[in-house]
N, C-alpha and C positions, 0 to 999 in steps of 0.2 A: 801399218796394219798389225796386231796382236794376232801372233802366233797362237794357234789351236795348242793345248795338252792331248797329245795323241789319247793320253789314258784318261783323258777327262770323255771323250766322246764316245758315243754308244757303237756298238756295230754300224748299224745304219747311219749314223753320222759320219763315221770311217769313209762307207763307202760315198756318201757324198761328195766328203773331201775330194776322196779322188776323184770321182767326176767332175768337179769346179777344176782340177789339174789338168783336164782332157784326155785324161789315163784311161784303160780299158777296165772295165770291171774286175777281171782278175787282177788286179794291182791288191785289190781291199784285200782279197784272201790268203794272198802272201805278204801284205803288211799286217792280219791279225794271226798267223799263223807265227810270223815272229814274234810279239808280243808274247801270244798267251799259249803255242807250242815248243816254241824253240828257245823262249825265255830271253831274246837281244836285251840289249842293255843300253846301245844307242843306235843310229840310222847305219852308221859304216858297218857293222854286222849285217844288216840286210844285204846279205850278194846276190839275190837274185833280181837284183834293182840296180840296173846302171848306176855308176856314179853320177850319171847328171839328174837321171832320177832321186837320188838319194840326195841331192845338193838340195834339186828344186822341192822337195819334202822339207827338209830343217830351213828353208827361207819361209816355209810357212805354218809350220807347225814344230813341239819340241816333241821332248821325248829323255826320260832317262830313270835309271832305278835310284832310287832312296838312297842316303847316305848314313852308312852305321856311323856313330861315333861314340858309340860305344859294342863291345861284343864279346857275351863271358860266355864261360863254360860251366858246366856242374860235374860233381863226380861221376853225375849217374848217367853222363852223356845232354841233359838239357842244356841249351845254347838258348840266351839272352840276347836279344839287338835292342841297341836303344838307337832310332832314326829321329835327326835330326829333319826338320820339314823345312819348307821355302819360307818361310815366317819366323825359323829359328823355334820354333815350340819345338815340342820331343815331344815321341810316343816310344811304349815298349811292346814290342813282339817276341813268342815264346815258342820255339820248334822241341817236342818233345818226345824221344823214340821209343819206343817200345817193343817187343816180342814181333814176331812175325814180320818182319819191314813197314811195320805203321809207322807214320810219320805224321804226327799230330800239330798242325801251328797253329797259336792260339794270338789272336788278329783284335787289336785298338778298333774302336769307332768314334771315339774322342778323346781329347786332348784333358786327363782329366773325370772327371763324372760327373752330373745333375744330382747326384740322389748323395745319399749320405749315409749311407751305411757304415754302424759302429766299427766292425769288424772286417773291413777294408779300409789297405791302406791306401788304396788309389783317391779314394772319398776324401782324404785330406787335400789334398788341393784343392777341391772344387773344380767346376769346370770353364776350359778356358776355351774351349770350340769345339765343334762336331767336328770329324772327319771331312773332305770331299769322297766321293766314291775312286777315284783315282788313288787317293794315299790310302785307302781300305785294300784296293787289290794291291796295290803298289806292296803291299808288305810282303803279300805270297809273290811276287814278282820277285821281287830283289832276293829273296832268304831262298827261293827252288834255283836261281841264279848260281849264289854261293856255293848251295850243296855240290859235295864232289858227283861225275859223272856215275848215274847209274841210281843215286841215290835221290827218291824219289816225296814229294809232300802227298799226302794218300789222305789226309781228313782235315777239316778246318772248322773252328770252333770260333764263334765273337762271342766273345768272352774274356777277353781281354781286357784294357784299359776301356771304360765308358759304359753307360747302358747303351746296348746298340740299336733298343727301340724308339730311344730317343732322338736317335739320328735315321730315322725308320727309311726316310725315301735312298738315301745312299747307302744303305745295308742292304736293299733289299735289290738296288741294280746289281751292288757289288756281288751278291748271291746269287743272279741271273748270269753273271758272266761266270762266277766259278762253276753254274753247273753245266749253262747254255754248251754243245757239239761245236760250236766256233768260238768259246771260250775256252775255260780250263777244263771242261769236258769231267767232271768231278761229279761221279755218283750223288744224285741227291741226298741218301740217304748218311755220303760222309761229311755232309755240311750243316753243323748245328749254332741255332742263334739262339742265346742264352738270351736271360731278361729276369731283372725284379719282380717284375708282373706289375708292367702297366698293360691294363686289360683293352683298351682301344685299339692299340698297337697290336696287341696279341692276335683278334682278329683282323685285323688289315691284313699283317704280313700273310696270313694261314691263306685267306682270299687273295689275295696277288700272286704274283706270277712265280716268286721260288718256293718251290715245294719242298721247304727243308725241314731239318728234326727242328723241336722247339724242346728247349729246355730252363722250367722255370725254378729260382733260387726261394725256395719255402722258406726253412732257417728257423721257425716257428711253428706251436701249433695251438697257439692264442694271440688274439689280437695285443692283450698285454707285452706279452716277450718280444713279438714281433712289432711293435711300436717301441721298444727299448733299443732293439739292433736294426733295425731299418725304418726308421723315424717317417721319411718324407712317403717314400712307395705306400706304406701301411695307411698313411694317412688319406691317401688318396684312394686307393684299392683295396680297402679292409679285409681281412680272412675272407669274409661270408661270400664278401664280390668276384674274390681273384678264384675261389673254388668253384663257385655257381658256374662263372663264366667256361673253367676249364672242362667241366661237365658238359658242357652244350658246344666247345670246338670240332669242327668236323678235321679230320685228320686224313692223310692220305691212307692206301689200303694197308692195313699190320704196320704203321705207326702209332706209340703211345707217346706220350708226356714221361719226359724223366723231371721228377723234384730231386733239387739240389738240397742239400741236408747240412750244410759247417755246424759241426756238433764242437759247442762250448761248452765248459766245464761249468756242471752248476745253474746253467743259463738254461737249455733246450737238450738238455740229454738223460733226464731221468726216464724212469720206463713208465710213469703218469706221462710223458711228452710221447714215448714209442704207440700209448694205446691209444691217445688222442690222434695220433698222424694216421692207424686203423680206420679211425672213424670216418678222419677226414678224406681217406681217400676208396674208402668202401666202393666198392663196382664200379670203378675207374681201371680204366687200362692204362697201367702207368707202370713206370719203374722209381725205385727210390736211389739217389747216390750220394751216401756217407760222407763226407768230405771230413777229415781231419782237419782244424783250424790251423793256419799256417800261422806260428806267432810271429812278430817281427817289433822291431826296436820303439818302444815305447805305447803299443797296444794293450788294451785295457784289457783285453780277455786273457786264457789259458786253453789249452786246446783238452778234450776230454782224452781219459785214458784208453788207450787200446782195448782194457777189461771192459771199458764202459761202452766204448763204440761196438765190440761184440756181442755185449747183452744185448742191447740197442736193437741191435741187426737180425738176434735168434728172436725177439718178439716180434721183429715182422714177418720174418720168416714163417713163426709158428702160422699167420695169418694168410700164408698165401703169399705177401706179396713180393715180388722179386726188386731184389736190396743187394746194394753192390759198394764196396769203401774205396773209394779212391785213393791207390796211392799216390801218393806226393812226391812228384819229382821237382828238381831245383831249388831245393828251401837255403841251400849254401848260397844260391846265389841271386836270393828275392825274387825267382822267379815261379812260388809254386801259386797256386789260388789264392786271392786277396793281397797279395803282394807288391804286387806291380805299381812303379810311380816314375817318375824321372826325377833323380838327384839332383839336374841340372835345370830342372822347369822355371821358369820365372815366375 
């Protein structure tokens, strides 16, 4: 008989297991209470499971965290995991700290990416598989695992390697369990799924079950520019479509849209590109987020100047809208936006 992936199964699948075991039902809520409370890492950490209990669990089901094999550091405190997966592909995970004990991890949904954006390096690969919903949590498993005691993950971003709405149905379990009270128990509002803007996807996820932030990667404010740096998305969801649609999302109560912004030099950061992104976002409830291009070795762009990305930012300003530059952590060690790839990938 083929062993169950404990983290391949839903809650309710959990508790079945156990039932088909002849266990009592509180078995499920101290075997998901280790999982996704106490962070185990294999069945012998469950002690409040006999050992025959815990034998007769690993004869029929597995269980175990991700295996780094790779894991750097940044000056600025960002820490890089590159996991190795049961198929030998890699993905990369991104734990980012900042001010106040946030703890930001930014979470793969595929091996890779579908889409092809100029100014990403992950887009050079191509993509070589979605995710399962197990190796999505799996990443916040293993990496709150590692962290020393005390020291805690507080927000999670897919945003990672892959569009994550393209792997839409395991991103969106995966965000049912990060916010679900018998999951990771993680404020809705600190789990955000980024996306190119595929517009189908966009409302599925809003209507299904995680009521998380959405945050979409603009990059452009003409179908021209943005058919130069995100070729395949633009094609398929042109300016006029991906705006209209964001107009008519229904959004939880004092949720807005954040637009992601990678301001290239020359490319989408004249202040013609600042009055146009006015236009397009006119009586929208949104936030806008600067993003300084992250260069890296052998990419065609250059990232805009600091001078320019603050003009940029007082024209929107001047308009109302609230505009914010991300700073960039990890650029020592490929790990800031647009970055991310595995050296090792086949």
């Amino acid at each position: 008989m083929k062993k169950e992936n404990l983290l391949s199964l839903s809650f309710e699948e959990i508790r079945s297991l156990v039932e088909t075991l002849g266990w009592k039902k509180y078995r499920a809520d101290q075997i998901l209470a280790w999982i996704y409370k106490r962070f185990a890492g294999d069945f012998d950490a469950m002690t409040d499971l006999s050992k025959t209990d815990r034998q007769d669990l690993s004869e029929v089901a597995t269980f175990a965290h991700l295996r780094a094999k790779s894991h750097l550091e940044s000056a600025d405190g960002t820490e890089k995991f590159l996991f190795e997966l049961e198929d030998g592909k890699q993905i990369e995970t991104v734990l980012i700290r900042s001010e106040k004990k946030r703890r930001t991890l930014c979470v793969s949904s595929q091996v890779g990416c579908t889409l092809d954006c100029r100014f990403c390096l992950t887009a050079e690969q191509g993509l070589k598989r979605n995710l399962r919903v197990d190796e999505i949590i799996n990443q916040f498993l293993t990496v709150q695992a590692i962290l020393p005691e005390g020291e805690e993950i507080t927000n999670v971003v897919l945003m990672g390697m892959g569009e994550p709405l393209a792997n839409l149905k395991a991103v969106t379990e995966a965000c049912v369990r990060m916010i679900s009270p018998t999951g990771l128990n993680l404020a809705s509002r600190r789990v955000t799924v980024s996306t190119a803007g595929l517009v189908p996807q966009i409302k599925e996820l809003l209507s299904g079950p995680a009521s998380v932030n959405l945050s979409i990667s603009l990059n452009a404010t003409t179908d021209a520019i943005r058919s130069e740096i995100m070729p395949k998305v633009n094609q398929l969801y042109p300016l006029r479509e991906l705006m209209k649609a964001c107009r008519t999302l229904s959004f939880p109560t004092r949720r807005s849209i954040t637009f992601e912004y990678v301001m290239l030099a020359e490319v989408n950061d004249s202040l013609e590109d600042a009055a146009r992104l006015v236009q397009l976002t006119k009586g929208m409830r949104c936030k806008i987020n600067l993003i300084p291009f992250n260069a890296y070795p052998g990419g065609r762009y250059q990232p805009s100047s600091d001078e320019q990305i603050l003009k940029f930012q007082d024209h929107l300003h001047q308009h109302k809208i609230r505009t914010t530059i991300r700073k960039s952590k990890g650029r020592d060690i490929l790990a800031a936006c647009g970055q991310l790839t595995s050296q090792f990938a086949d």
